[in-house]
C-alpha positions in Angstrom: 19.6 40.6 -62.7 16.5 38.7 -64.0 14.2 41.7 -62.6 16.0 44.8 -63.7 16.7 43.1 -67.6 13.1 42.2 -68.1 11.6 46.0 -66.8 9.4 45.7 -70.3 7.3 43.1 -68.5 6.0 46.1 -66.0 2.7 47.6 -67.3 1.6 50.4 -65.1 -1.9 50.6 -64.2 -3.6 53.8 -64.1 -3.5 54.5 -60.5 -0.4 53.9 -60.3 0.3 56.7 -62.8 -1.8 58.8 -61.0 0.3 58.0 -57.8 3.6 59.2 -59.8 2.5 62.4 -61.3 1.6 62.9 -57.6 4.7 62.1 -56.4 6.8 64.4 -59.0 4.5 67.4 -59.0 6.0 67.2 -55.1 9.1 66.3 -56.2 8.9 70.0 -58.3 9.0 72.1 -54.9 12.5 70.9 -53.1 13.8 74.1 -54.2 11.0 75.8 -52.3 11.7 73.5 -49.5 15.3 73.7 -49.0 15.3 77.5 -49.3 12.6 77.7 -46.9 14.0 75.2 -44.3 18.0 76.5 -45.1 18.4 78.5 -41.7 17.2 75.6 -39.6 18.4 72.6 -41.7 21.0 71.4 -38.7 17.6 71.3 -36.6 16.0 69.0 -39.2 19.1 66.6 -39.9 18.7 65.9 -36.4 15.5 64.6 -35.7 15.8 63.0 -39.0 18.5 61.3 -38.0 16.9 60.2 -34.6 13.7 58.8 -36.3 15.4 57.0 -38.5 17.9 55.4 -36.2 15.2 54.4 -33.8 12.6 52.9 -37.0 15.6 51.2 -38.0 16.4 49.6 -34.2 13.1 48.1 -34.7 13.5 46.9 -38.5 16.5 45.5 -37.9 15.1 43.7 -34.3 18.6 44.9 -32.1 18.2 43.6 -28.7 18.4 46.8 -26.8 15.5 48.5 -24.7 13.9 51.5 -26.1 15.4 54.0 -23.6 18.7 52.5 -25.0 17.7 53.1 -28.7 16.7 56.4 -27.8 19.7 57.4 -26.4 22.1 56.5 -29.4 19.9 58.1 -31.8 20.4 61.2 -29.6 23.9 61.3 -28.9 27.3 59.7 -29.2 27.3 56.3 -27.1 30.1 53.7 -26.2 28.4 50.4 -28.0 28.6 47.1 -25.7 27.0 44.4 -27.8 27.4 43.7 -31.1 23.2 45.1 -32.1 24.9 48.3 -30.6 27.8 48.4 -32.3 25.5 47.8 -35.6 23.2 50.5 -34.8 26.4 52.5 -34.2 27.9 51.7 -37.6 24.4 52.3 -39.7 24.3 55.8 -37.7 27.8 56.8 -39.1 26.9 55.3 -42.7 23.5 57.6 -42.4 25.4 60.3 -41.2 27.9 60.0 -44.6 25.2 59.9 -46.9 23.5 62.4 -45.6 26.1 64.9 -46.0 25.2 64.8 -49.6 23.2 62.4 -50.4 23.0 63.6 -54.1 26.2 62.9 -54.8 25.9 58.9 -53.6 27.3 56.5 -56.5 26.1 53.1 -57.3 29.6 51.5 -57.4 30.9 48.1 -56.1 33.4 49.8 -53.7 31.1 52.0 -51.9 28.9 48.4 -51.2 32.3 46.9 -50.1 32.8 50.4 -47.4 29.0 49.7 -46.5 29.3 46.2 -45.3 32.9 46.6 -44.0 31.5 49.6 -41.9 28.6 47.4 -40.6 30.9 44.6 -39.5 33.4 46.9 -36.9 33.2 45.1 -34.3 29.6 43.7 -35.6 28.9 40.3 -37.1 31.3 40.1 -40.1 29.6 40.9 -43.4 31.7 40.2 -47.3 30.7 39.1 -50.4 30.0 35.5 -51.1 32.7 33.3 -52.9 31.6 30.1 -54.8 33.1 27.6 -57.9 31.8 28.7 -61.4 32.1 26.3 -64.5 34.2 27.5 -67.0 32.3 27.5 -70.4 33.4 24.5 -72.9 35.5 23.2 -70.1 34.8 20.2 -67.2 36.8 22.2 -64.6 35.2 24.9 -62.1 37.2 27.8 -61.1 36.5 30.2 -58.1 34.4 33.5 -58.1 32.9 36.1 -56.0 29.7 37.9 -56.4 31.6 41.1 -55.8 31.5 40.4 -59.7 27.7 39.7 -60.2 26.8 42.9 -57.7 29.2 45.0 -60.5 27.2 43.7 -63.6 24.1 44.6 -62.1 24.9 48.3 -61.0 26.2 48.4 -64.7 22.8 47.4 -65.8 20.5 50.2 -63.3 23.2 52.5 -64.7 22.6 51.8 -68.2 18.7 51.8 -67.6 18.9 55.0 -65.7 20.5 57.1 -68.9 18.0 55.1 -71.0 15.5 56.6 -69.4 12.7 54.3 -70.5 11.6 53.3 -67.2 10.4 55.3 -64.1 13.2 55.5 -61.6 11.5 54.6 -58.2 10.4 51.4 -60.6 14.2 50.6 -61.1 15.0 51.1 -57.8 13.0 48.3 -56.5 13.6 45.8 -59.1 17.5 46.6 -58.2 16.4 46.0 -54.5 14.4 42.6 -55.4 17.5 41.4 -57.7 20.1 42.0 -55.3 18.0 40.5 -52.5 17.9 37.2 -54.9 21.3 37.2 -55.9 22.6 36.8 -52.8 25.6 38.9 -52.6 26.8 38.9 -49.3 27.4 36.4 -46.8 24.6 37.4 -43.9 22.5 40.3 -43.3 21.4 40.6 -46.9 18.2 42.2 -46.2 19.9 45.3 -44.0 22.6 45.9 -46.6 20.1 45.8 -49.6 17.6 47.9 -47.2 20.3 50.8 -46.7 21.2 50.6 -50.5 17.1 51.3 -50.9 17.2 54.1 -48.8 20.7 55.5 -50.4 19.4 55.7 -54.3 16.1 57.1 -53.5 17.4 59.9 -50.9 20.1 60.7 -54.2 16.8 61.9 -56.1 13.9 62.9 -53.6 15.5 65.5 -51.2 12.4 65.2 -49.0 14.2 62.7 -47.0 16.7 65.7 -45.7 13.2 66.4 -43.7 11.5 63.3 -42.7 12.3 60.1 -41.9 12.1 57.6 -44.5 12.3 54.4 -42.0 9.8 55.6 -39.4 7.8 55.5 -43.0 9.5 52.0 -43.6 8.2 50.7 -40.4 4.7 51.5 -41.1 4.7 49.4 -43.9 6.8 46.8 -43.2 5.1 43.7 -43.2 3.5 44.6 -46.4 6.9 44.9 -47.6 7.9 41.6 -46.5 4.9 39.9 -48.1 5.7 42.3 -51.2 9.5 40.7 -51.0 7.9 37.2 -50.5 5.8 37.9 -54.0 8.7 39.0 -56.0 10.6 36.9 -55.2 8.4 33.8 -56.2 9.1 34.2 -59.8 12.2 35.9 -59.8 14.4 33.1 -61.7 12.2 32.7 -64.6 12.7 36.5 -65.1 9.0 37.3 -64.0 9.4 38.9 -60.8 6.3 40.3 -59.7 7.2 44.0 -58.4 4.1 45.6 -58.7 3.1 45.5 -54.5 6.9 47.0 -53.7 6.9 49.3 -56.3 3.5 50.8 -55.0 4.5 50.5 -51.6 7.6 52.9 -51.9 5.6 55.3 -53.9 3.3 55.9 -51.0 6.0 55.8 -48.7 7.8 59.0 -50.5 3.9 60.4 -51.5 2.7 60.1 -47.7 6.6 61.7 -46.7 6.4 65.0 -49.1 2.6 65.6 -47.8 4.0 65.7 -44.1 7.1 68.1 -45.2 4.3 69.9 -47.2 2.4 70.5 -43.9 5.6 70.7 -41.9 5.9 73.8 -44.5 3.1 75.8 -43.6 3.7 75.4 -40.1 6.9 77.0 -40.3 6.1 79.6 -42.3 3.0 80.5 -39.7 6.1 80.2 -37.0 8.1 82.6 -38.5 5.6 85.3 -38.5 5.2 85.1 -35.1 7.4 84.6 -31.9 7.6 81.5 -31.2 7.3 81.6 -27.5 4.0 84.0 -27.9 2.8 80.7 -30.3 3.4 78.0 -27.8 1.9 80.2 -25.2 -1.5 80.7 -27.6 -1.6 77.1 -27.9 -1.4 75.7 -24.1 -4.4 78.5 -24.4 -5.9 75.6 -26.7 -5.0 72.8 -25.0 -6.7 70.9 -22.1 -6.4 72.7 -18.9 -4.2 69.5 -18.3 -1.6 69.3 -20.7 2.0 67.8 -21.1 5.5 68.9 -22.5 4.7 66.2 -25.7 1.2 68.1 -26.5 3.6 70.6 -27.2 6.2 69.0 -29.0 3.2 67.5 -31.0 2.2 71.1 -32.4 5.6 72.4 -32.8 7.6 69.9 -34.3 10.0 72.3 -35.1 10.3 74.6 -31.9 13.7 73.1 -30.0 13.0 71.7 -26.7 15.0 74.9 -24.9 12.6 77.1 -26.2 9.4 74.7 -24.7 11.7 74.7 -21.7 12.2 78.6 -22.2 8.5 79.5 -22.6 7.2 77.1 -19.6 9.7 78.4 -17.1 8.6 82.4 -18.0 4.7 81.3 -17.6 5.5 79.4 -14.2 7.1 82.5 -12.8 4.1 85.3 -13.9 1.8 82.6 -12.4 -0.3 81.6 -15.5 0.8 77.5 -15.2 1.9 75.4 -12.7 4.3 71.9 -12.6 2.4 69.1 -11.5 4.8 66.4 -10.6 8.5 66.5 -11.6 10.2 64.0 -14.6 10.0 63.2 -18.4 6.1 62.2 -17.8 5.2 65.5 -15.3 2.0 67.7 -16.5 1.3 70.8 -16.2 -1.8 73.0 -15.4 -2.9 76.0 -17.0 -4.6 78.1 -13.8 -7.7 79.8 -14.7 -9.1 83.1 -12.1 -12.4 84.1 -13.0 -13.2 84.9 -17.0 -9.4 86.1 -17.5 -7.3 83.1 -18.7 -3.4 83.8 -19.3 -2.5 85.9 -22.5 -6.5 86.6 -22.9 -8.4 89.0 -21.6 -12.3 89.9 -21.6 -12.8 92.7 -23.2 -15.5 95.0 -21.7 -16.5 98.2 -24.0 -18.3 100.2 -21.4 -15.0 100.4 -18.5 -14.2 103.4 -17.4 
C-alpha cells in the first residue's frame, strides 16, 4: 500500500493537467454517446469484445496462431491448451463486466471469482500464504494476502470518497501497489491488468465503444518500463508513478477522440443508406480495391451489408470479383466517361 498512502507526494505538472481537463470535457459527452450509439450498441459490444480479446492474446503471449485468436474472439470455441482455455476464461470475465461495467465493486471476493475463473482448467491462480510475526511475541503464525489485498481496496475506497486525488491517478498507484505486493501466486501481472481495465471501464463508458487493449498494446512496452520505474522505489513509499499515470491518460484521451470520430461517421451514415454510402465510396476508391478498404471506412456497416451491396453491384455489372477467398479484390469497371452511380451530365441533350 506504500503508493496509494503517500498520493500527496504526486505533484501534477501542467501538461498533465491540460491532459485531464481533456480527458473529462470528453468524459462530459457519454450521455451523447450512448444515446446516439443505443440502437446499435450489440454491434459495438461485439467488435469491442473481439479487439480486445485478440490485443489481449498478444499481451498475455498465448501460444496460439493468429487465425486461432481470431476465431475465439469471434465465436464460441472448444479450448485445447491451457493459453486457450485462459483466453477462454478472460473472454467470459470481459463479457461479465461488460454487462455493467458501472456497477463493478472493488471487493476481495470478486478478485477471488477473477482468479478462480482464470484457473478452469488454466494454470492454477490463489492468493499467496506466508508466516507473519506476531507483535511482542517470538512465534510466527500463518497468513494470506487475501488479507493485505482487503486493506488496500479499503484504502482506494477511502481515497475515492475523499476525493482529494484524481481518480485515473488512484487507479494506477492501486495497479503499481498490488503489482508489488504480490498477492497471488502466478500471473500477477494478468490479474492486476484485468483489475486496471475493470475500475477504469466503471467510470469512462468510452470503453463500451473501443477497445481499451488494442490501446494497451500500443503502448505496452512503455508500460513495462513505466512498471519497471515505479516499482524502483516503491518500498520506501516513493514510487514514481508519473510515466503510468500519463500513459493511461493518453490511452483513454487517444480512445474518446476515435469514438468522437466514430460519432460523426455514424451520424453521416444515418442520413443516408448505407448501401448508397459504400457504393459512393468504392466510387473513391482505387479502381482496385478490397472488402477491408471498405471495412476501413465503415467501421460500423456489418459485413452482410458489404456482402449485400457487393453482390447487387456485381449483378448490374458496375464491379467485378477478381479471385475468390478472404484476400480476393475486386474491380470497379469503367465504359467511357460514365462510371457506376455517376453520370456526366450534358446540358445541351435533347
Amino acid at each position: 500500500m506504500k503508493a496509494l498512502s503517500n498520493m500527496e507526494r504526486i505533484q501534477t505538472p501542467q501538461d498533465v493537467m491540460m491532459l485531464l481537463l481533456s480527458l473529462y470535457e470528453s468524459k462530459g459527452k457519454s450521455f451523447y454517446y450512448d444515446d446516439l450509439f443505443n440502437r446499435d450498441s450489440h454491434a459495438f459490444e461485439k467488435k469491442t469484445m473481439e479487439q480486445n480479446l485478440i490485443a489481449l492474446a498478444r499481451i498475455f503471449q498465448l501460444d496460439m496462431t493468429d487465425a486461432r485468436i481470431r476465431l475465439f474472439a469471434k465465436k464460441p470455441m472448444s479450448p485445447r491448451t491451457k493459453d486457450e482455455h485462459l483466453l477462454a476464461n478472460v473472454k467470459q470475465a470481459l463479457h461479465q463486466l461488460h454487462k455493467r461495467p458501472e456497477d463493478f465493486e472493488l471487493l476481495v471476493n470478486e478478485v477471488g471469482n477473477l482468479i478462480k475463473l482464470m484457473s478452469k482448467n488454466a494454470d492454477p491462480i490463489g492468493f499467496v500464504n506466508y508466516e507473519r510475526e506476531e507483535e511482542g511475541m517470538l512465534k510466527t503464525k500463518k497468513a494470506s494476502k487475501r488479507e493485505d489485498l482487503e486493506k488496500l481496496m479499503q484504502l482506494y475506497e477511502k481515497n475515492i470518497r475523499l476525493k482529494k486525488f484524481e481518480l485515473t491517478q488512484l487507479i494506477t498507484n492501486f495497479y503499481v501497489d498490488f503489482l508489488n505486493m504480490n498477492i497471488v501466486t502466478q500471473h500477477q501481472e494478468w490479474v492486476a491488468l484485468i483489475l486496471l481495465y475493470a475500475l477504469i471501464a466503471k467510470d469512462f463508458s468510452v470503453f463500451k465503444y473501443v477497445s481499451f487493449f488494442k490501446y494497451f498494446l500500443k503502448e505496452m512496452e512503455g508500460w513495462k518500463s513505466g512498471v519497471i520505474t515505479a516499482s524502483y522505489y516503491w518500498s520506501s513509499g516513493y514510487a514514481q508513478t508519473d510515466m503510468l499515470s500519463r500513459i493511461l491518460l493518453h490511452i483513454v484521451i487517444a480512445s474518446y477522440e476515435e469514438v468522437d470520430d466514430m460519432a460523426h461517421e455514424y451520424v453521416f451514415e444515418k442520413e443516408l443508406n448505407k448501401s448508397n454510402n459504400i457504393e459512393n465510396s468504392i466510387l473513391k476508391l482505387d479502381e482496385i480495391f478490397s472488402k477491408e478498404d471498405l471495412r476501413k471506412r465503415h467501421p460500423n456497416v456489418s459485413d452482410a451489408t458489404i456482402d449485400r451491396t457487393l453482390k447487387r453491384l456485381k449483378d448490374e455489372d458496375k464491379i467485378r470479383p477478381l479471385g475468390k477467398g478472404r484476400s480476393s479484390k475486386w474491380q470497379r469497371i469503367v465504359s467511357g466517361h460514365r462510371k457506376f452511380g455517376v453520370e456526366q451530365l450534358s446540358l445541351f441533350n435533347d
